[in-house]
C-alpha positions as CSV (number, residue, x, y, z in Angstrom):
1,X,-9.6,112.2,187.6
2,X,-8.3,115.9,188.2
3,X,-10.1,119.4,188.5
4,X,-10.5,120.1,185.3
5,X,-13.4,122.3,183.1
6,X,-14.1,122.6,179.1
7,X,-14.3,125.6,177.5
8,X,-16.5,124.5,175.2
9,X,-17.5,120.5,175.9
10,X,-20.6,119.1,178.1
11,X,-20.2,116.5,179.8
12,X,-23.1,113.6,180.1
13,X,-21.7,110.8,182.9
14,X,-23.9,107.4,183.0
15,X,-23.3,105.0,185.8
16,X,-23.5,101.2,184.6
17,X,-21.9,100.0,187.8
18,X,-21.0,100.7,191.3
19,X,-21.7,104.1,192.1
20,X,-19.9,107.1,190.8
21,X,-19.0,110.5,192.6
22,X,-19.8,113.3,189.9
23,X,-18.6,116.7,192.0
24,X,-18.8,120.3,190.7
25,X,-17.4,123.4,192.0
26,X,-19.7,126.3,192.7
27,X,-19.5,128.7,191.3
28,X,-16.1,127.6,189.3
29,X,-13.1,127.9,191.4
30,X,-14.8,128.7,194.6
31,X,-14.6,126.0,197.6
32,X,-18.2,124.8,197.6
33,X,-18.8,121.3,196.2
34,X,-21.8,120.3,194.9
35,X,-21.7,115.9,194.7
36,X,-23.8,113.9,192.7
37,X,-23.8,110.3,193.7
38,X,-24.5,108.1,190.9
39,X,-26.3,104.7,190.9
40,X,-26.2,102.4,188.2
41,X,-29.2,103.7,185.5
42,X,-28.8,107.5,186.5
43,X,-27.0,110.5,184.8
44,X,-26.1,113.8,185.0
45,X,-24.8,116.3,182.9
46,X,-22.0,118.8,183.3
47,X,-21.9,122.0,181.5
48,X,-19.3,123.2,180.0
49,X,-17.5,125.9,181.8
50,X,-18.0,124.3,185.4
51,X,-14.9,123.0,187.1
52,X,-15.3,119.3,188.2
53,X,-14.2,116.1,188.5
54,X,-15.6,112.2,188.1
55,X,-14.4,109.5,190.9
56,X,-15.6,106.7,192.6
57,X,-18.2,106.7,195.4
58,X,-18.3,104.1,196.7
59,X,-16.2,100.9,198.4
60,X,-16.6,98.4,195.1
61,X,-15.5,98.9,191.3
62,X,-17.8,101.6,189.4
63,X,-18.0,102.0,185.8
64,X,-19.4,104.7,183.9
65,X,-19.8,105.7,180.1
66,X,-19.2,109.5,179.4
67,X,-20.3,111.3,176.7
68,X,-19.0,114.5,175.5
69,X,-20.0,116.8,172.5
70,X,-20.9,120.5,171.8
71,X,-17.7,121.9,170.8
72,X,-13.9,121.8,170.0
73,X,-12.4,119.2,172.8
74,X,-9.9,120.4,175.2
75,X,-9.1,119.2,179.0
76,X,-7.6,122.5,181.2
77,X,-6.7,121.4,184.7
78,X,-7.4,123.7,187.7
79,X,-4.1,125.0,189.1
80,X,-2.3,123.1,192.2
81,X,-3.7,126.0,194.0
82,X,-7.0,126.0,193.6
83,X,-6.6,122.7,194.0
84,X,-5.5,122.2,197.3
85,X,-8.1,124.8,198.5
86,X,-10.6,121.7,198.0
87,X,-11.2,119.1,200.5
88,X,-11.4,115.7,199.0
């Protein structure tokens, strides 16, 4: 999944299998990464606003359920720019 935020849209990731890399920028659109790495039965939430991104963390197959509510829905990448600026 991209860099992306939501202006008005929190994020709640659950991780049913594998493990899952939840990483957020901070502060938004600076270089430091902040990564959550996810077990099966844990959670995190993502506030809207923050710049970040879901992946996989791990060598096997993950899956996750996300959640998202609090607001009208929209999905705004961060720039190629900004992008590159962050190591993967």
């Amino acid at each position: 999944m991209p860099w992306h935020y939501h202006t008005a849209v929190t994020d709640w990731c659950y991780c049913l299998e594998g493990v899952v890399a939840a990483q957020v920028r901070e502060p938004a659109g600076q270089e430091e990464i902040t990564t959550l790495r996810l077990a099966p039965g844990q959670s995190c939430r993502i506030e809207a606003g923050k710049v970040h991104r879901l992946a996989n963390g791990g060598d096997a197959v993950c899956r996750y359920l996300l959640v998202q509510a609090g607001g009208k829905y929209d999905f705004n990448k961060v720039g190629a720019a900004v992008a590159r600026a962050v190591p993967e």
